[in-house]
C-alpha positions as MATLAB code, in Angstrom:
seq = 'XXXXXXXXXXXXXXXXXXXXXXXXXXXXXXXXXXXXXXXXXXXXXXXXXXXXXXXXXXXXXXXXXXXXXXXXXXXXXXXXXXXXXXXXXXXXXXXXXXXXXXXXXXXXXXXXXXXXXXXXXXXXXXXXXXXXXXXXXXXXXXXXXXXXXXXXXXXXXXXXXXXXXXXXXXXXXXXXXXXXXXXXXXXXXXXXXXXXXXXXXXXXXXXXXXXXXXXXXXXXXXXXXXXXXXXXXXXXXXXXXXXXXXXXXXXXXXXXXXXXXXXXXXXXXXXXXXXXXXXXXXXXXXXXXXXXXXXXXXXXXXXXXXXXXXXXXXXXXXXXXXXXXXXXXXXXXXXXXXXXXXXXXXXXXXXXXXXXXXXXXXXXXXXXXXXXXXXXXXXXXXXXXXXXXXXXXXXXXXXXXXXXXXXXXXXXXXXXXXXXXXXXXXXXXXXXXXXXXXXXXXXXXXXXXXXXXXXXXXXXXXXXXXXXXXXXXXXXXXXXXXXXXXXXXXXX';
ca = [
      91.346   -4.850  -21.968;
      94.170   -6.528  -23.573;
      95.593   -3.727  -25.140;
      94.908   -1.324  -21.804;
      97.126   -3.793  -19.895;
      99.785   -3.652  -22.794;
      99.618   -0.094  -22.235;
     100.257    0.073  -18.633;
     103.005   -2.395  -18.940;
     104.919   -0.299  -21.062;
     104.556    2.725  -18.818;
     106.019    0.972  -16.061;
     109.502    1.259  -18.135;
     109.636    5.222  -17.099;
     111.088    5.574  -13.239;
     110.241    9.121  -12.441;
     106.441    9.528  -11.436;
     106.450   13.047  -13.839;
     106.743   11.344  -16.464;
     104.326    8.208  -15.706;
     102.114   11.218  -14.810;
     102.536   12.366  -18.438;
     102.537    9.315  -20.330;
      99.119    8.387  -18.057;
      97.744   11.745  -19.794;
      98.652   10.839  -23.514;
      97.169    7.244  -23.352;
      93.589    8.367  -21.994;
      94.077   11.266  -24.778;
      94.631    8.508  -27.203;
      91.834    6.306  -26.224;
      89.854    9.586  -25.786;
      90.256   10.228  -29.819;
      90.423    6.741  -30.848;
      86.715    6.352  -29.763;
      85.360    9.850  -30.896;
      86.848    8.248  -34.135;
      85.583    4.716  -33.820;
      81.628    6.280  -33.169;
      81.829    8.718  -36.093;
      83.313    6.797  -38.751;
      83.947    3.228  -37.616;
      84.178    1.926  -41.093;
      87.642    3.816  -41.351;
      88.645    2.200  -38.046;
      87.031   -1.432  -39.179;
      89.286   -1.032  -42.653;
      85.319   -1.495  -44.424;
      84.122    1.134  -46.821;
      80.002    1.644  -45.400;
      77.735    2.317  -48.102;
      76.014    5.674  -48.001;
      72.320    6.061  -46.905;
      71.713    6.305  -51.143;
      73.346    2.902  -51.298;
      72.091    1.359  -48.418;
      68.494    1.659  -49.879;
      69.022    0.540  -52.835;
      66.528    2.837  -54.496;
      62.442    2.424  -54.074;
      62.110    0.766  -57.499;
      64.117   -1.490  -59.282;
      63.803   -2.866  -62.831;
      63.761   -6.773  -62.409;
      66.634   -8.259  -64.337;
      65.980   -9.689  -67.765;
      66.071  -13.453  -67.702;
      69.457  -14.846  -69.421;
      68.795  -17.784  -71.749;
      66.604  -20.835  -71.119;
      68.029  -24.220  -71.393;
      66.665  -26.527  -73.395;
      65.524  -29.987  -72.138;
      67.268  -32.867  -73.671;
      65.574  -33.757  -76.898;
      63.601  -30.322  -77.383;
      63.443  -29.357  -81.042;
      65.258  -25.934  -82.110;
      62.165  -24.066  -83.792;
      64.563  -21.327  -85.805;
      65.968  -24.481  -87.993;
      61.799  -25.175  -88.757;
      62.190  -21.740  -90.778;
      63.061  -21.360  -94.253;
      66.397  -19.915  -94.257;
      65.222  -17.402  -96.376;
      62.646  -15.728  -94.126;
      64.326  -15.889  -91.167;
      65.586  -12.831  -90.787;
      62.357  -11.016  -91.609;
      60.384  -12.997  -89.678;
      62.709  -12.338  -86.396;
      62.100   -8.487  -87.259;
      58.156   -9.131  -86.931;
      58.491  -11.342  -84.057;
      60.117   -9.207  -81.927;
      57.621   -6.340  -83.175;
      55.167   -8.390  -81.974;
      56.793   -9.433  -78.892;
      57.383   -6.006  -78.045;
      53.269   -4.770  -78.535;
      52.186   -7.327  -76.695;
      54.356   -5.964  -73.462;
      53.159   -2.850  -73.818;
      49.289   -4.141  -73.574;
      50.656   -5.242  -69.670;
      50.394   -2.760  -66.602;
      54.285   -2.214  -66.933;
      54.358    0.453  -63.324;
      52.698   -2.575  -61.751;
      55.564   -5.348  -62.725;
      57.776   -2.976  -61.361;
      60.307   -4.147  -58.127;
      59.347   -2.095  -55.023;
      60.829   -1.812  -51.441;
      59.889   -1.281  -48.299;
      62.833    0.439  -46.499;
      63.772   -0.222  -42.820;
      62.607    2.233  -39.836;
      60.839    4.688  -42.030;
      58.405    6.649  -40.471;
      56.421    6.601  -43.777;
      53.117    5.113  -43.219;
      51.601    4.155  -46.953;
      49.383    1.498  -48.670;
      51.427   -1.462  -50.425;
      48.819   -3.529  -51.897;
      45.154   -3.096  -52.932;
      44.882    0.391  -53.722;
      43.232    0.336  -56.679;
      41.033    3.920  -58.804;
      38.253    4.060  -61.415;
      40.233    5.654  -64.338;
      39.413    9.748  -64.419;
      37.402    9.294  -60.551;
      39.182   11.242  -58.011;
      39.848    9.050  -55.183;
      41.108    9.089  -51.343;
      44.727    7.401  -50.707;
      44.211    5.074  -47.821;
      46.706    4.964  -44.929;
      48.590    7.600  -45.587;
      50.504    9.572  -42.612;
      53.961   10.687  -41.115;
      55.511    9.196  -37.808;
      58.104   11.056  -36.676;
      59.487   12.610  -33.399;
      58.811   16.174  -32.366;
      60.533   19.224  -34.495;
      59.128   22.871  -35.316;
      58.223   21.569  -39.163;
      56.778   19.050  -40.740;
      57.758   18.572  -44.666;
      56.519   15.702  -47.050;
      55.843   15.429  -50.382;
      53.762   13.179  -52.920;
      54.606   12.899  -56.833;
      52.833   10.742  -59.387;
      53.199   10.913  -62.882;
      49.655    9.469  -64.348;
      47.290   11.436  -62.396;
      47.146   14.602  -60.147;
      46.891   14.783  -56.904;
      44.495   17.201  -54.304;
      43.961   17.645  -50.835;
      41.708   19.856  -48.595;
      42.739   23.384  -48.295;
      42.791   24.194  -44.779;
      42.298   28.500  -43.884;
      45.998   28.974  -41.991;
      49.050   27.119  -40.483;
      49.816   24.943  -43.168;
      51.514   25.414  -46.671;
      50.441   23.132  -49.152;
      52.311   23.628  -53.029;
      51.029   21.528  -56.197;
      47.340   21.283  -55.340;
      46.128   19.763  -58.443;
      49.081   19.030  -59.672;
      51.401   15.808  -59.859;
      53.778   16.873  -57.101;
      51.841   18.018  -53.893;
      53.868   19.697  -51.093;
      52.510   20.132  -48.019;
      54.015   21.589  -44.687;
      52.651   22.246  -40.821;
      54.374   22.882  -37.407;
      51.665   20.387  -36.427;
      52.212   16.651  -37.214;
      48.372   15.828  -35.885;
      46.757   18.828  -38.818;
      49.731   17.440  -41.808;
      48.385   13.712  -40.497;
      44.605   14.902  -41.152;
      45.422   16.588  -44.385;
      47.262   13.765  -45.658;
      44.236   11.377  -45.122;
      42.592   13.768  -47.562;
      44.700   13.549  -50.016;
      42.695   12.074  -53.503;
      44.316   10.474  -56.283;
      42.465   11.037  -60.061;
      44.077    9.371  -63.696;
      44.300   11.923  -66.014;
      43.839    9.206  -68.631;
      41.933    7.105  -69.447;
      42.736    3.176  -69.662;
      40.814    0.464  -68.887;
      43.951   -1.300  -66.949;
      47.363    0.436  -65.921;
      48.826    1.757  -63.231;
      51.206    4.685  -61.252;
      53.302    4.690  -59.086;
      53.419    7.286  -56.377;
      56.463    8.515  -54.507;
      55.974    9.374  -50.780;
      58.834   11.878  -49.411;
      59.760   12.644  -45.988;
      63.922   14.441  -45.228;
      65.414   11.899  -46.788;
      63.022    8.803  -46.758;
      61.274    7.895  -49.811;
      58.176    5.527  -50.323;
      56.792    4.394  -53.354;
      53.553    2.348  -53.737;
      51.510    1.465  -56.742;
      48.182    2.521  -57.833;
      46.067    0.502  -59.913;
      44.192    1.889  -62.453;
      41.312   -0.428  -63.605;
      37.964    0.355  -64.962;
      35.355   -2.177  -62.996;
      34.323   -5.161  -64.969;
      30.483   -5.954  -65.684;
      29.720   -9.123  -63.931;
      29.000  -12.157  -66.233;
      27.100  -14.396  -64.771;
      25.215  -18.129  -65.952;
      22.027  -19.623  -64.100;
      22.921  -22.921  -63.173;
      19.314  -23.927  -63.125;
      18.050  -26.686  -61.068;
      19.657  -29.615  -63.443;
      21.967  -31.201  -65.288;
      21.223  -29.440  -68.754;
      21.118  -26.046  -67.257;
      24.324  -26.347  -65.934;
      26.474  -28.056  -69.267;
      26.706  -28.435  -72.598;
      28.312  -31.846  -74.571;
      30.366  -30.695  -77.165;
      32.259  -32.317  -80.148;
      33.394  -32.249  -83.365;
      33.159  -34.830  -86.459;
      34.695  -34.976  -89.369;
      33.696  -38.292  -92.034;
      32.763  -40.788  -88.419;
      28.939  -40.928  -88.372;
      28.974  -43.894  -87.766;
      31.089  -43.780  -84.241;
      29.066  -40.479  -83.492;
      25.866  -41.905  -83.770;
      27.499  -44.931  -80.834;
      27.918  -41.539  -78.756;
      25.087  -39.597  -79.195;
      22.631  -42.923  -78.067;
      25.179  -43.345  -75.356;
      24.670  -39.940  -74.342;
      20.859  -40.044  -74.340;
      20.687  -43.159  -72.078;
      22.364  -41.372  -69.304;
      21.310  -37.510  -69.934;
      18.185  -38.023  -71.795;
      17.376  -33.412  -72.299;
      21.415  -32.661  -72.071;
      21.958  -30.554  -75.358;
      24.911  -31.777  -77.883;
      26.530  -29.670  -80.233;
      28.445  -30.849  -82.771;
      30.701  -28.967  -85.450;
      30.769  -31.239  -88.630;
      33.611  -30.766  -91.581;
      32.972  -33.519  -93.385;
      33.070  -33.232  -97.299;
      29.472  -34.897  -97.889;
      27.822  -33.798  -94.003;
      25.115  -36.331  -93.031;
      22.405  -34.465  -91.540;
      22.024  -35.476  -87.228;
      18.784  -35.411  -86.104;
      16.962  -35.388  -82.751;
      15.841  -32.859  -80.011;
      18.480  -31.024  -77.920;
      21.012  -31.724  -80.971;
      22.966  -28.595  -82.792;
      24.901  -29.806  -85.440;
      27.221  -26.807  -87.462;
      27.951  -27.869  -90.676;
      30.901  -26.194  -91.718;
      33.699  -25.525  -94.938;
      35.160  -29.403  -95.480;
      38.141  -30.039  -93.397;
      38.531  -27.083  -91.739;
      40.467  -28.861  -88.577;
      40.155  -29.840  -85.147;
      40.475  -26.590  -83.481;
      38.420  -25.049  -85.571;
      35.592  -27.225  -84.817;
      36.136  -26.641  -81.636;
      35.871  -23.148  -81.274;
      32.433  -23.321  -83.706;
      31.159  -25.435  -80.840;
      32.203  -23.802  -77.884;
      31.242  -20.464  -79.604;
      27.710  -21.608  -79.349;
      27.369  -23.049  -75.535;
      25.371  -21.188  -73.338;
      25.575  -22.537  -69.709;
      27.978  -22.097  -67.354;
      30.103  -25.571  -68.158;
      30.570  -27.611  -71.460;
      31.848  -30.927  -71.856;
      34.684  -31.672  -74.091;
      34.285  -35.460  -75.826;
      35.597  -37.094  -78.899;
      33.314  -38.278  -81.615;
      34.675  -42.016  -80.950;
      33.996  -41.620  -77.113;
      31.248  -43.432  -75.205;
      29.073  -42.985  -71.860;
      29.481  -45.541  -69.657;
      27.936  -46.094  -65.879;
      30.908  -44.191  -64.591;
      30.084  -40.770  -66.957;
      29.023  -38.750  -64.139;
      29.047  -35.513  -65.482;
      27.287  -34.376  -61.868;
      30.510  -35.141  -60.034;
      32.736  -32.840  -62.178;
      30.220  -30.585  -61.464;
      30.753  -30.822  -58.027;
      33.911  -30.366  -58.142;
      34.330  -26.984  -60.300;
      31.490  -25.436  -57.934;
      33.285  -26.319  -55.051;
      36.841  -24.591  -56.038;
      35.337  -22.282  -58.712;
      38.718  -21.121  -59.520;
      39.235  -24.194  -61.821;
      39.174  -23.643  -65.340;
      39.286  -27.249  -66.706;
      39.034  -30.710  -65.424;
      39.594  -33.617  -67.021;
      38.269  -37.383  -66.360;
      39.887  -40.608  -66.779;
      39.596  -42.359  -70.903;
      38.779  -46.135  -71.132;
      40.029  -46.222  -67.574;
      43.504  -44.093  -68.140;
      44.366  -41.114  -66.515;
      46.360  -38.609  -69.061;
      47.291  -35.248  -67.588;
      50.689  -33.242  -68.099;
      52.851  -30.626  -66.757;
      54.750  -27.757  -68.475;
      57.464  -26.751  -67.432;
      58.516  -23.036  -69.290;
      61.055  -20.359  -69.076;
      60.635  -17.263  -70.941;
      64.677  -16.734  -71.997;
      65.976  -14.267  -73.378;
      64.004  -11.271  -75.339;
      65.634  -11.958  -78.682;
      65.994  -15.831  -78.630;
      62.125  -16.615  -76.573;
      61.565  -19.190  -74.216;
      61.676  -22.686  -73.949;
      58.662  -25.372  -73.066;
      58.865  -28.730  -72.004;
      56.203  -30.963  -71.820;
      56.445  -33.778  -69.247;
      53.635  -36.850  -69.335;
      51.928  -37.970  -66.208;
      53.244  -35.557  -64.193;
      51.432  -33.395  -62.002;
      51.583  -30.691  -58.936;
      49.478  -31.801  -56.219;
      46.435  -33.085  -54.774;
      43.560  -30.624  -55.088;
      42.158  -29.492  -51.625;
      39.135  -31.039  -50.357;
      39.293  -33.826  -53.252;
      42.099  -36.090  -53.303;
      41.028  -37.724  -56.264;
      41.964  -35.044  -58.207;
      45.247  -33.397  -59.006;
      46.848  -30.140  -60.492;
      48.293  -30.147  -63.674;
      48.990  -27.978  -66.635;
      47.061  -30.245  -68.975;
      44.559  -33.039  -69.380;
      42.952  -35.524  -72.079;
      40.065  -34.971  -74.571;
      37.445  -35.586  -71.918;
      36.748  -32.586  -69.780;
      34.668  -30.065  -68.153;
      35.570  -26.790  -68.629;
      34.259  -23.463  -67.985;
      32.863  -22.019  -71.148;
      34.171  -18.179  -70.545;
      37.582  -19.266  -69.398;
      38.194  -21.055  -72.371;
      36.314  -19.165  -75.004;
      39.522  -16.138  -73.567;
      42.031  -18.882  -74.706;
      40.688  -20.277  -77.891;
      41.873  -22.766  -79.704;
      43.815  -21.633  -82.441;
      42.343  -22.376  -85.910;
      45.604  -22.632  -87.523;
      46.284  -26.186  -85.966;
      44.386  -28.791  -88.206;
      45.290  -32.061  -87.572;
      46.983  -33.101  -84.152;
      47.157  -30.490  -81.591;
      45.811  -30.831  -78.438;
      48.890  -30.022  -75.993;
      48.762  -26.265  -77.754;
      46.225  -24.952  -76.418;
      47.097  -25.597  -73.034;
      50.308  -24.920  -73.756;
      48.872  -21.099  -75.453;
      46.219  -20.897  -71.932;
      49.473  -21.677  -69.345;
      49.039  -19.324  -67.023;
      45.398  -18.261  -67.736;
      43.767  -21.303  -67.410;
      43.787  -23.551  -63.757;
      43.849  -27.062  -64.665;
      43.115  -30.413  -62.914;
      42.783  -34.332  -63.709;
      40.162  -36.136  -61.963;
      40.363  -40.067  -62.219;
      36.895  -40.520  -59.780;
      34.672  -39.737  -63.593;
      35.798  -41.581  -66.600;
      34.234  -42.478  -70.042;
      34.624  -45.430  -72.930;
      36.273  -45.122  -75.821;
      34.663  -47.569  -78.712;
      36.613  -50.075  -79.882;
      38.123  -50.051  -83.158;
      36.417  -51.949  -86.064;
      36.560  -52.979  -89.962;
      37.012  -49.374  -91.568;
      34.511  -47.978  -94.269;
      35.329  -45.991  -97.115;
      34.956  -42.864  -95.185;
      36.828  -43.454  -92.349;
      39.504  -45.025  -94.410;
      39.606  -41.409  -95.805;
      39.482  -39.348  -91.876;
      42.937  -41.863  -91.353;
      44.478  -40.140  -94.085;
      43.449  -36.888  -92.826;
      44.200  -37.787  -88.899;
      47.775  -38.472  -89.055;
      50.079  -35.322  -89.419;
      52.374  -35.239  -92.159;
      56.533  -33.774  -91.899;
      54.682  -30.352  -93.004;
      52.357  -30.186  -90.375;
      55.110  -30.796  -87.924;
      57.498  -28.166  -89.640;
      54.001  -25.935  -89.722;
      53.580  -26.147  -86.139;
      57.099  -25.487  -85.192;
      57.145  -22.436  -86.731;
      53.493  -21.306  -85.372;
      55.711  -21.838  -82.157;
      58.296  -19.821  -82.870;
      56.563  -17.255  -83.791;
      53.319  -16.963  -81.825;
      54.345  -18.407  -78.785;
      57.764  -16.612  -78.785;
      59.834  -19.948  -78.489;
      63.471  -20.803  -78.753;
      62.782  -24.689  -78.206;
      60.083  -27.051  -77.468;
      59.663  -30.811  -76.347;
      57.478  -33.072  -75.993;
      57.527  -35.547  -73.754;
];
């Protein structure tokens, strides 16, 4: 309005009312092409360059960008100087071989960055679809909203599979039947509606878990949606029974402390008098445990920690098994029945630890996954945790807990513990099951821990043993580097 009364004010200059006349005409001829201008291309008018319709949707897939490097937390030990100079090099070349495998063993299509474009009159599923590898299968949802015109033109293309739809007698032209790019085309939206909720999806190989990705085309709007390929899993399932010995297993491993393990196994049977004990045993001279509902595995001597553990846990066949030390004891507060509880009532817990001589000890880990070439970095921060768990505010989620747990015996048998790690190494196998395992700390269930007392010859020999030496540290560093594809790691 501004401008208009500019406008008139300067028109006012001419006298003769010819040439107002005229000057009347070339403003409203102006204004006339300014705004024919201003609705066809107002980006030239606004001096802003408007992306094209290409550019404006960004594409339907995008590659996620590759992390840049993690940053190390203060104090976090650099893992390449924990390898000999000398086999650096080659062991970077196998590492990243490795690293590289193990991607490919993911659903890649799946990880892939999709989106949903604005106003499209696409109609598609975006989550859930999921096919039997080689079994034809209908597409969900599928259909075309759009206004009224004399033909109707979409198209679906998939790479992993073919695609099929019913073959109607006349009126429609379908191209690709069978094929990975199916065409089809009707005057009539209603009939290219019904064949598109026809339309079957079927792998043409055959993979246990993968996926597609299947690009929906209408003018010039393009959907794309995943398909998962998964072949359906046999259920495995444990009878809890209609006790306490049905339902878990104590497990532990020895190595040269019969004397503490006996303390624990007549702990044990005052509380849970039929509860079955296994116990790995590594000892160099193994003492032989008797009594009913007692497994004991001798093993190779000093064969490590972790390996005991995964003898024992190889061998448990309920549902649960309880992790304890050798040098642990049941107390009045060892109420195995209320961890129970608690894993049957959120049965997507993994593991869930109790409180030691009255102490809580859970952790969190905090890890970024860095660049491809350099790995990730861990952090591991003491008595910290996420949050309550729901429905039990004793309890809280962490990323790791103490010796004394319950833990589900499939979940963890997945993760193992990792044989390699003899002498201290507890953290590392949460740290290898982060992200696989769901983890809590409980501090309503506790147990003892027996007091320490004038040595024998044999235990004099397990402290030797118990301690790790620089080695094992430089040993374990490098299992880091290497299997767990890390940069840097702390722990604190």
């Amino acid at each position: 309005m501004h401008c208009l009364k500019m406008l008139w004010q300067k028109m006012a200059v001419f006298q003769k009312p010819s040439l107002q006349l005229a000057a009347v005409v070339c403003v409203i001829l102006v204004l006339t092409c300014y705004f024919i201008i201003f609705y066809n291309c107002p980006g030239e008018l606004l001096k802003e360059e408007v992306p094209s319709t290409q550019e404006l949707r960004l594409g339907p897939l995008t590659t996620p960008p590759s992390p840049g490097p993690c940053t190390c937390a203060p104090g976090s030990v650099l893992l390449k100087d924990c390898v000999p100079k000398d086999q650096y090099e080659e062991l970077v070349k196998r590492r990243a071989k490795e690293f590289q495998q193990q991607k490919a063993r993911s659903p890649s299509e799946l990880s892939k960055l999709l989106f949903a474009l604005p106003n499209s009159p696409l109609q598609y599923p975006t989550q859930g679809f999921t096919v039997r590898p080689l079994t034809p299968t209908l597409i969900p949802g599928l259909a075309l909203h759009a206004g009224h015109r004399s033909s109707y033109k979409v198209s679906l293309h998939v790479s992993k599979g073919i695609l099929t739809t019913e073959i109607p007698s006349e009126g429609v032209k379908i191209q690709g039947h069978g094929e990975t790019k199916l065409i089809i085309e009707s005057s009539s939206l209603v009939i290219l509606n019904n064949l598109l909720a026809k339309v079957s999806y079927t792998s043409t190989v055959y993979h246990i878990h993968t996926g597609d990705l299947a690009s929906f085309q209408f003018d010039k709007h393009e959907a794309v949606f995943p398909i998962t390929i998964k072949q359906p899993q046999v259920p495995v399932l444990y009878d809890m029974g209609t006790d306490i010995s049905s339902q878990v297993t104590i497990t532990t491993k020895t190595f040269l402390r019969y004397r503490q393990l006996k303390v624990l196994l007549n702990s044990i049977r005052s509380f849970y008098s039929n509860i079955e004990v296994i116990i790995a045993d590594d000892s160099f001279e193994p003492e032989h445990i008797t009594g009913e509902h007692i497994q004991q595995y001798i093993m190779p001597p000093a064969q490590g920690w972790f390996a005991g553990r995964n003898l024992a846990i190889s061998q448990v066949t309920t549902k649960y098994f309880l992790w304890v030390d050798d040098d642990f004891v049941f107390t009045q507060d060892t109420k195995i029945e209320k961890l129970v509880e608690v894993m049957e009532s959120v049965p997507e817990l993994d593991v869930l630890g109790g409180k030691v001589d009255g102490n809580q000890f859970y952790f969190y880990l905090h890890y970024e996954e860095g660049e491809e070439m350099e790995g990730g970095c861990l952090d591991r921060k003491s008595k910290q945790k996420f949050h309550p768990l729901p429905g039990y505010p004793q309890c809280s989620l962490a990323s790791g807990v103490v010796n004394f747990f319950l833990a589900r015996t499939d979940a963890v048998q997945r993760v193992r513990f990792d044989p390699k790690l003899k002498r201290v190494a507890h953290s590392e196998f949460f740290m290898d099951g982060l992200g696989s395992l769901l983890v809590a700390s409980c501090g309503h269930v506790s147990i003892g821990h027996q007091p320490h007392s004038a040595q024998n010859k044999d235990e004099a020999r397990y402290v030797s043993f118990r301690h790790p030496q620089k080695s094992d540290e430089d040993f374990k560093h490098q299992l880091h580097f290497f299997k767990n594809h890390l940069k840097c790691v702390r722990y604190g």
